[in-house]
C-alpha positions, 0 to 999 in steps of 0.5 A: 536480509531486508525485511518485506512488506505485503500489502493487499488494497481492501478498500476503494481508492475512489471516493477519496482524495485523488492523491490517496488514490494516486499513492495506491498506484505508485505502491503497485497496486492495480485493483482491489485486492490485490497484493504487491510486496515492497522492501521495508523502507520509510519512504513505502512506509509513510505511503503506506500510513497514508493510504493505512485505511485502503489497504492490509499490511504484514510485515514479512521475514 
């Protein structure tokens, strides 16, 4: 089975680069604190490592 990933938005995305803000959005992320889960891929990792200072990741079994 493919490992998860859960991430929450802890920070705000205004104030920042548009293409951070933009990264949020395509993570599925709509406003703050809210939590999306995403399979454990390179591509969700590196938007994940992008926006790492916006957002609260586990790592799911």
């Amino acid at each position: 089975m493919a490992r998860k990933l859960r991430i929450t938005q802890t920070k705000s995305a205004s104030g920042h680069p548009k293409d951070q803000a933009l990264t949020v959005r395509a993570l599925g992320i709509r406003k703050m604190q809210h939590t999306v889960e995403h399979n454990d891929t390179p591509q969700i990792r590196g938007m994940v490592f992008k926006v790492r200072h916006l957002v609260k990741v586990e790592e799911l079994n």
